[in-house]
Every structure is written in C-alpha cells, then in structure tokens.
FILUMSE-181511 format. One record per residue (C-alpha): residue in three letters; x, y, z; residue number from 1. Coordinates in pm, 1 decimal. Layout:
! FILUMSE-181511
 residu        u        v        w num
    Ala        X        Y        Z NUM
...
***
This chain:
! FILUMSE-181511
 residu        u        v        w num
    Unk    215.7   -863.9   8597.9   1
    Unk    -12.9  -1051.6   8443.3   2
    Unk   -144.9  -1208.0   8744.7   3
    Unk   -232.0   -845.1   8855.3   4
    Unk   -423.8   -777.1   8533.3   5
    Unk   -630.8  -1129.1   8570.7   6
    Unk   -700.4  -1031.1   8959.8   7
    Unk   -803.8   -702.8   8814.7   8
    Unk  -1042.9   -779.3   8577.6   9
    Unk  -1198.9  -1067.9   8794.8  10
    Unk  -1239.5   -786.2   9064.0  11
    Unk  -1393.9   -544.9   8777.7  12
    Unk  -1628.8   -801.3   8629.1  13
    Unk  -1720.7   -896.5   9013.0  14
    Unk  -1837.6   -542.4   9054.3  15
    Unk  -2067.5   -517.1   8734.6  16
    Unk  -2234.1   -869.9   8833.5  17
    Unk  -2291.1   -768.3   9209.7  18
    Unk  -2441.6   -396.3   9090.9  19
    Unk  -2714.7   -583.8   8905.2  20
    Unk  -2712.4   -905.2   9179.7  21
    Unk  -2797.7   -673.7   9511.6  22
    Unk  -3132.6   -539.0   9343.7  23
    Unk  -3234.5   -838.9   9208.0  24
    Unk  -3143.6   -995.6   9559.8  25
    Unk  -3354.4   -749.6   9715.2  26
    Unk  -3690.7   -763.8   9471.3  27
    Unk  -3637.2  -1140.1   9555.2  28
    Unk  -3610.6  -1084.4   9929.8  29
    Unk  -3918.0   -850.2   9914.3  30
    Unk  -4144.5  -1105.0   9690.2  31
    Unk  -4080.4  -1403.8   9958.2  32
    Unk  -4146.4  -1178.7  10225.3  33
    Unk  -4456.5  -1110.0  10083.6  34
    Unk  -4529.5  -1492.4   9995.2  35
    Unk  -4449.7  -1625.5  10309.9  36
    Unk  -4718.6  -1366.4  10506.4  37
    Unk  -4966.8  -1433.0  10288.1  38
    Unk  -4868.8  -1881.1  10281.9  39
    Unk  -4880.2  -1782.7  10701.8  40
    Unk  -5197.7  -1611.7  10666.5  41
    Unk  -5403.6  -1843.9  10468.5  42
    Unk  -5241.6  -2116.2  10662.0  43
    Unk  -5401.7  -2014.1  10976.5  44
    Unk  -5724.8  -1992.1  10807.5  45
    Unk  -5999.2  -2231.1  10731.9  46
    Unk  -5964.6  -2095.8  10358.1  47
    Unk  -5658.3  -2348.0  10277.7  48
    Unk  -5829.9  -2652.7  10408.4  49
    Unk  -6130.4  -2582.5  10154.3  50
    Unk  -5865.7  -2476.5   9861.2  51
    Unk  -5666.3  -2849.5   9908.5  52
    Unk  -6001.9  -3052.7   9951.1  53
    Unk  -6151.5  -2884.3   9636.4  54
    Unk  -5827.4  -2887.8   9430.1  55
    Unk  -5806.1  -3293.2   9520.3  56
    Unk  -6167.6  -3353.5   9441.5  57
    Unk  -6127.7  -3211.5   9072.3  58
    Unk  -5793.5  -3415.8   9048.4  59
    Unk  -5931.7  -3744.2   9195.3  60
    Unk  -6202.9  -3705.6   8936.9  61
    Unk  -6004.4  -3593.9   8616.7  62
    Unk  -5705.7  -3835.7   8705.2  63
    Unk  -5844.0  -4172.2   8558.2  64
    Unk  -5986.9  -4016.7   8272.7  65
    Unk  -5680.6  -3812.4   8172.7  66
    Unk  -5496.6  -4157.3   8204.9  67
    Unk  -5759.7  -4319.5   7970.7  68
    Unk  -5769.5  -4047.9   7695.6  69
    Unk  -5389.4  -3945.9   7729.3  70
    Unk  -5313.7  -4346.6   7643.0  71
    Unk  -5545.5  -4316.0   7350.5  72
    Unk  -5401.5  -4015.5   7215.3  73
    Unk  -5065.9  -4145.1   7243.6  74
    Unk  -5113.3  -4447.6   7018.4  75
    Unk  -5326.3  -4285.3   6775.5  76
    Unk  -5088.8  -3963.8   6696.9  77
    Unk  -4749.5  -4159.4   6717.4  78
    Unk  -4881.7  -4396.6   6533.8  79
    Unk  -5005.6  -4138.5   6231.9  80
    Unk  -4660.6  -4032.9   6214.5  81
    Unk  -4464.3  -4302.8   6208.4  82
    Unk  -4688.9  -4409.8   5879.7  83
    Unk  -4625.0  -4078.4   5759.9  84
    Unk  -4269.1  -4098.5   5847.2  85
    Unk  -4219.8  -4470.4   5681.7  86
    Unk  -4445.5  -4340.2   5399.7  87
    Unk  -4151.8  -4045.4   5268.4  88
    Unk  -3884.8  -4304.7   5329.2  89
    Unk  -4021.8  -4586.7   5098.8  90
    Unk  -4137.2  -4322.5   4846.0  91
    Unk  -3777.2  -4181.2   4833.1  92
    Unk  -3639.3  -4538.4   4809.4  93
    Unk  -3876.6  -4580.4   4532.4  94
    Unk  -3794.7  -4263.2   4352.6  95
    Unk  -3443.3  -4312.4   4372.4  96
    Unk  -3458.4  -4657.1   4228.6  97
    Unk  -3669.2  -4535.7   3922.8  98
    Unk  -3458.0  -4192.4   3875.4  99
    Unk  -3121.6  -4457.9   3895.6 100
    Unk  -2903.0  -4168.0   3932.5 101
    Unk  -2744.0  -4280.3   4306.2 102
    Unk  -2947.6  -4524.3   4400.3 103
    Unk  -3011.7  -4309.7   4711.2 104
    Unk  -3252.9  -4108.0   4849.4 105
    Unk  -3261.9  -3777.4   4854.9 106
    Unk  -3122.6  -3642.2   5189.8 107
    Unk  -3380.1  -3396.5   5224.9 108
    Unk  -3640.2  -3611.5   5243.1 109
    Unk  -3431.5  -3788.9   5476.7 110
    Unk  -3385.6  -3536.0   5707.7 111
    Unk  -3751.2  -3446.8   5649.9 112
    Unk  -3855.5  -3793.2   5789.3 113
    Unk  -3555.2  -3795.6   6080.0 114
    Unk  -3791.0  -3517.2   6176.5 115
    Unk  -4065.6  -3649.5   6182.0 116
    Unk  -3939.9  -3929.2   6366.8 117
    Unk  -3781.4  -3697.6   6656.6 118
    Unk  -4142.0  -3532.4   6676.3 119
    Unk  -4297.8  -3906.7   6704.0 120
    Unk  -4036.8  -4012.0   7038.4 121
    Unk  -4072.4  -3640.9   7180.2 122
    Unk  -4489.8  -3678.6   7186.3 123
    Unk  -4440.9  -4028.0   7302.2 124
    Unk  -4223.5  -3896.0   7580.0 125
    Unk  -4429.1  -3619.1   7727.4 126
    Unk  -4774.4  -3862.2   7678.5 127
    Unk  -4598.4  -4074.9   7869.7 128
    Unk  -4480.7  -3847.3   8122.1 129
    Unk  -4801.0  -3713.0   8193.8 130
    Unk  -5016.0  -3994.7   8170.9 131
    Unk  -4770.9  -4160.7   8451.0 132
    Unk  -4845.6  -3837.4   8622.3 133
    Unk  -5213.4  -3846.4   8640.6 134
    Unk  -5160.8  -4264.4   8709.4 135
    Unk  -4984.4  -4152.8   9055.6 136
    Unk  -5266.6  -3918.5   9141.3 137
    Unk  -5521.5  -4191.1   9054.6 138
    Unk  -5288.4  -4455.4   9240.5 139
    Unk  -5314.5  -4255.3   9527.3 140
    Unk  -5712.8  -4214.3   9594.0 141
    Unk  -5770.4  -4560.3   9425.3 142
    Unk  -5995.4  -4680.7   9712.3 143
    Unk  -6238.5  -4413.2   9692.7 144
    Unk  -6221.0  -4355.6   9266.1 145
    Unk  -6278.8  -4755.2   9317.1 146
    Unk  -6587.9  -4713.9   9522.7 147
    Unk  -6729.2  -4430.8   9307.3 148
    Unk  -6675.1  -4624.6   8995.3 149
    Unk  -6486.9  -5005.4   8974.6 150
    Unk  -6544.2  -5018.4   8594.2 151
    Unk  -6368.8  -4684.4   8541.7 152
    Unk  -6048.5  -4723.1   8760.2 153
    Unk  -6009.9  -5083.1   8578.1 154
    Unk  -6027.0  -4930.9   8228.2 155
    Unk  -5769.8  -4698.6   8359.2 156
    Unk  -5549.9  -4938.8   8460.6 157
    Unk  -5562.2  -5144.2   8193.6 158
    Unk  -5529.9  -4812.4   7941.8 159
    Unk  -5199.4  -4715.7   8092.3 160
    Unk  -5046.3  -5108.4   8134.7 161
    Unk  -5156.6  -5127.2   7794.5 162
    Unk  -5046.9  -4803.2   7689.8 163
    Unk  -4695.9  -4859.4   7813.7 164
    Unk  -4682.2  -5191.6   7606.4 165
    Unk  -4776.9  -5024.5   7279.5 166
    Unk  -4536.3  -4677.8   7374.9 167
    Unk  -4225.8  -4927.7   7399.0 168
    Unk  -4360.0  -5080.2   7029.1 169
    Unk  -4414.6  -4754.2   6878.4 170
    Unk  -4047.6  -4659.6   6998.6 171
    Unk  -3873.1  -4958.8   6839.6 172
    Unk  -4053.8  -4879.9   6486.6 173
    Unk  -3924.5  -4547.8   6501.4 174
    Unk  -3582.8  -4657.8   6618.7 175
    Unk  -3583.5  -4926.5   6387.9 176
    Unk  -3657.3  -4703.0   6086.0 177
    Unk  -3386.0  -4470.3   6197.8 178
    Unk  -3207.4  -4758.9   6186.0 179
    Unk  -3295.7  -4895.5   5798.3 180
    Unk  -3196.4  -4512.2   5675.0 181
    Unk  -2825.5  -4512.0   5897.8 182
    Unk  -2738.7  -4871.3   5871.0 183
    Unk  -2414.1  -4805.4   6125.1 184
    Unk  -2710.2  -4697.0   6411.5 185
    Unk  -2722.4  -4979.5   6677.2 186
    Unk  -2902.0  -5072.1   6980.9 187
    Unk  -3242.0  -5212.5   7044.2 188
    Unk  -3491.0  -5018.2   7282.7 189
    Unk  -3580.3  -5378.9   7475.0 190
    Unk  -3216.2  -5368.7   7543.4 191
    Unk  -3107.2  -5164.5   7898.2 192
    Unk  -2802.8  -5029.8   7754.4 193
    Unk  -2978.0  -4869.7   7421.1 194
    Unk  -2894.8  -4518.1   7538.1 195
    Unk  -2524.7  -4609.9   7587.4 196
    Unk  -2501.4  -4826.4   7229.8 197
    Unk  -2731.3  -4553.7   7060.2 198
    Unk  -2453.0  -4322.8   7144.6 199
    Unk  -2183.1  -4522.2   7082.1 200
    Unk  -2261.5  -4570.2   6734.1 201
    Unk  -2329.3  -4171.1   6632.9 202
    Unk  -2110.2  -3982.9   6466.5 203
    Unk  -1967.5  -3656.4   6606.5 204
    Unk  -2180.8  -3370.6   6513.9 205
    Unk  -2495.2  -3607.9   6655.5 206
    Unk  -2258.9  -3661.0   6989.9 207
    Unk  -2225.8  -3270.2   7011.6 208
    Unk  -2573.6  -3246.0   7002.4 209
    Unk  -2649.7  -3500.9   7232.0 210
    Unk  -2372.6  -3364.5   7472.8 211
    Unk  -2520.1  -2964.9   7377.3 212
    Unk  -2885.0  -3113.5   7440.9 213
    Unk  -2821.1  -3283.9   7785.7 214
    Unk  -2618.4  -2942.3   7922.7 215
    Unk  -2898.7  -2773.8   7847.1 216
    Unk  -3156.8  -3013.4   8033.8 217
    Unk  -2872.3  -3005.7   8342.8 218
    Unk  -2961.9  -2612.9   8400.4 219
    Unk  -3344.3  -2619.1   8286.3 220
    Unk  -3364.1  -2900.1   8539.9 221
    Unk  -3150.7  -2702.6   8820.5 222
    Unk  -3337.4  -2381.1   8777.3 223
    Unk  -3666.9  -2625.0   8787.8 224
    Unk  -3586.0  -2788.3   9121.0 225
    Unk  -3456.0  -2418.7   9254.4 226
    Unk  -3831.2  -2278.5   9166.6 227
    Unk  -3988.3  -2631.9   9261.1 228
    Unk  -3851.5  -2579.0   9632.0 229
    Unk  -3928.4  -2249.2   9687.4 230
    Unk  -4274.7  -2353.7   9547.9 231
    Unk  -4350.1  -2661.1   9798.7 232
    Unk  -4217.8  -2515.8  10089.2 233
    Unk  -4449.3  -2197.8  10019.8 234
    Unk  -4692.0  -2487.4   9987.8 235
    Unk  -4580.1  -2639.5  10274.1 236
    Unk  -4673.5  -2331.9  10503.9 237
    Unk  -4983.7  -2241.1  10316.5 238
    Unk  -5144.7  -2605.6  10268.8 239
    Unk  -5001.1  -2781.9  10517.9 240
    Unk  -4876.9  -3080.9  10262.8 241
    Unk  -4599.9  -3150.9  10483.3 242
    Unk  -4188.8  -3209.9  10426.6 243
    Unk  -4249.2  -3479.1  10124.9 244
    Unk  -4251.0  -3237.1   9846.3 245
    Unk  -3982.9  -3060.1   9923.3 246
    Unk  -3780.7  -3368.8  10032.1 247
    Unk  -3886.8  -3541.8   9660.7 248
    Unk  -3785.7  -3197.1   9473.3 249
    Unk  -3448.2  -3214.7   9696.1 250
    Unk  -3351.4  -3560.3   9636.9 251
    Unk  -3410.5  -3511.8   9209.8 252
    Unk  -3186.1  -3172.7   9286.2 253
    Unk  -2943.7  -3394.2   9469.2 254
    Unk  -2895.4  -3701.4   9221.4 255
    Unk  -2873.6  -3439.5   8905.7 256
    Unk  -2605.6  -3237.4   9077.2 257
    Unk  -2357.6  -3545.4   9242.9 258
    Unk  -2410.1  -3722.6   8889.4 259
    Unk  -2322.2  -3430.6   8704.2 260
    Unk  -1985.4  -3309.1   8885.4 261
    Unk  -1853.2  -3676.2   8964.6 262
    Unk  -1890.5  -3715.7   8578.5 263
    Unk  -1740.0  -3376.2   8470.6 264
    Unk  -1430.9  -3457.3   8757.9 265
    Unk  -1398.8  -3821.0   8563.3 266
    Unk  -1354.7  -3681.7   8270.6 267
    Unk  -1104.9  -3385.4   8343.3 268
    Unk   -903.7  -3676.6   8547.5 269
    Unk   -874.9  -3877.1   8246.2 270
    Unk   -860.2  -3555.6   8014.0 271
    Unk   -522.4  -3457.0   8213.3 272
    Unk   -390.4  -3861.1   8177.3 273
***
C-alpha cells in the first residue's frame, strides 16, 4: 500500500513538472531554431569575417593594457584593505587590553574584519582571474602586439609575473591574520595542501558553509558550461572558430561532473560502512 501511494505521487508530481517542462521545451526549441538560421546566415556571409577580425583587433589592443592596469589595481585595493582590516584588529586588541574586562576583543569587530578579509581574497580572486584572462588573449597575438609595441608587451609581462608574486603575498597576510584572531586555523598558502589543512582545522558551522558554498558553485558552474556550449557551438556556425571552444567548455563540464559523483558515491560507500 504504501508503495502504491509513493508510485502515485511520483506519477502526480511527474505530471505538474512535465505541464510546465513541454512549453518551456518548446520556447527553447523555437529560440535555437531561430539562432541557428540566423549563426547559418551570417556564416555564409562576408559580415562574420569582418565581425571576428574587428572584435580581435579591439582585444589584441586592450589585452596588454587590461593586464597592466588590472595588476595595478589588484595590489593597490587588496592592499588598502588588508591595512584596514589589520588596523580594527590591533585597535580591538588595544581596546580590550585598556577596558581589561576579557582581555578579548570584541567579536563584532572581529567579524567586522573576517569581512573585510573575505572581501580582500574574493577581489584578489576575480583580479586574478581576469587579468590571467586578458594574459591568454595577449599570449596569443604576442608576435604582432610585439611588433606594434616591444616596450608595452614587456611591461605586461612583467606586470602580471609580478602581479602573481605580490597576489600570493597579499593572500598569506590575509590568511595569516585570520590566523592571529583563530589561533586553531592552520595551513600556509605556499603549502599545496592549504585548502585541505584550511579545512581540516574549521569548525563545523564554517565546514557547512564551505560544503553549502561549493554545492552551490557545482550547479552555477553546470548551468555555466550548459549555456557556454550552446554559446560556442552557435559561435562555431556563425564565426567559424572551430571545435576548440566547445571541446574546452566540454572537458571543464566533464572534470566538474566525474569529480563530483565519484566523490558523492565515496562518501555514501563509506556513509553505509
């Protein structure tokens, strides 16, 4: 009997999903329809070829200064609020050694700098991001940015080696003034198991956010990749850039997807132990 009411309701909430799936399944059907014409239309046309060559002019020319100003920037803000951050701790220390009531500082100005802090690494990480971004691009056209202008594609270069140096100092401040306010934090970021010690050594609401946080990234990355295909093979017909995209987008898809079940499967097999 109560398998009967479990096959019911599966078949019932089946029904509700598919009367809202089929329309949505046909807008979708209609949209790429009407993408892939007009990709097969401009494809055949001598309007694509100008489109790419323009597009990779601009980007060619913007790349080494992005990388330039983008390693810069970096420094210069992460480094503001680290001093900002280190600034409230030291002041709390201070006041709480004048007040004498705990000898501790107040944990809202804690939490104020641990946020800080978690601003400082998440700027640091999208700079960085980016800037490796543009890098690529320049990386890719460096003969003829070269040509145009030696000088510039060496300051580049030596912005984002540079760069990278003072990104991995500015992380180990900020980790190591974590650190000095949660003495039973460990792991240094020079070290290539820092994630795995960092986690080891959190307590478990900050493991339930960490675990909440990365579930989260696991489907904003899936849906990513599932728009990021559709997108370069459009491309692909349209511009004529060829399998690569696609294959690059697949192969991220791929990696995210095996990692993520073969560590789910682990874990129920030693969950039922």
């Amino acid at each position: 009997m109560r398998e009967n009411n479990k096959a019911e309701n599966n078949k019932k909430e089946n029904k509700a999903a598919l009367k809202k799936f089929i329309p949505m399944l046909i807008v979708c059907a209609l949209i790429g329809g009407l993408v892939g014409g007009a990709s097969s239309f401009i494809g055949y046309s001598d309007f694509s070829g100008s489109i790419v060559e323009a597009a990779l002019l601009i980007v060619n020319m913007v790349s080494p200064w992005a990388v330039i100003i983008l390693g810069v920037l970096s420094f210069i803000v992460c480094w503001v609020i680290y001093r900002k951050a280190r600034a409230m701790y030291e002041g709390a220390l201070t006041s709480a050694k004048v007040t004498g009531e705990s000898g501790e500082p107040d944990e809202q100005i804690i939490e104020a700098v641990e946020d800080k802090l978690s601003q400082g690494m998440f700027i640091l990480s999208v700079i960085m991001i980016v800037q490796m971004l543009f890098f690529g691009i320049m990386m890719a056209d460096l003969e003829n940015i070269a040509d145009s202008s030696f000088a510039l594609a060496m300051a580049a270069a030596g912005v984002f080696v540079a760069g990278n140096l003072a990104q991995l100092k500015q992380q180990q401040l900020m980790v190591d003034l974590e650190k000095e306010m949660n003495p039973s934090k460990k792991g240094s970021v020079y070290d290539a198991k820092f994630r795995d010690k960092w986690e080891e050594s959190c307590d478990e609401l900050e493991k339930i956010i960490i675990y909440k946080s990365a579930y989260k990234a696991y489907k904003t990355t899936a849906l990513t990749c599932v728009i990021l295909w559709i997108v370069t093979a459009t491309l692909s017909i349209a511009f004529k850039t060829g399998p690569l995209p696609s294959i690059a987008v697949s192969i991220i898809w791929l990696v995210q997807t095996v990692s993520y079940c073969r560590e789910a499967m682990k874990l129920e097999r030693g969950g039922n132990r």
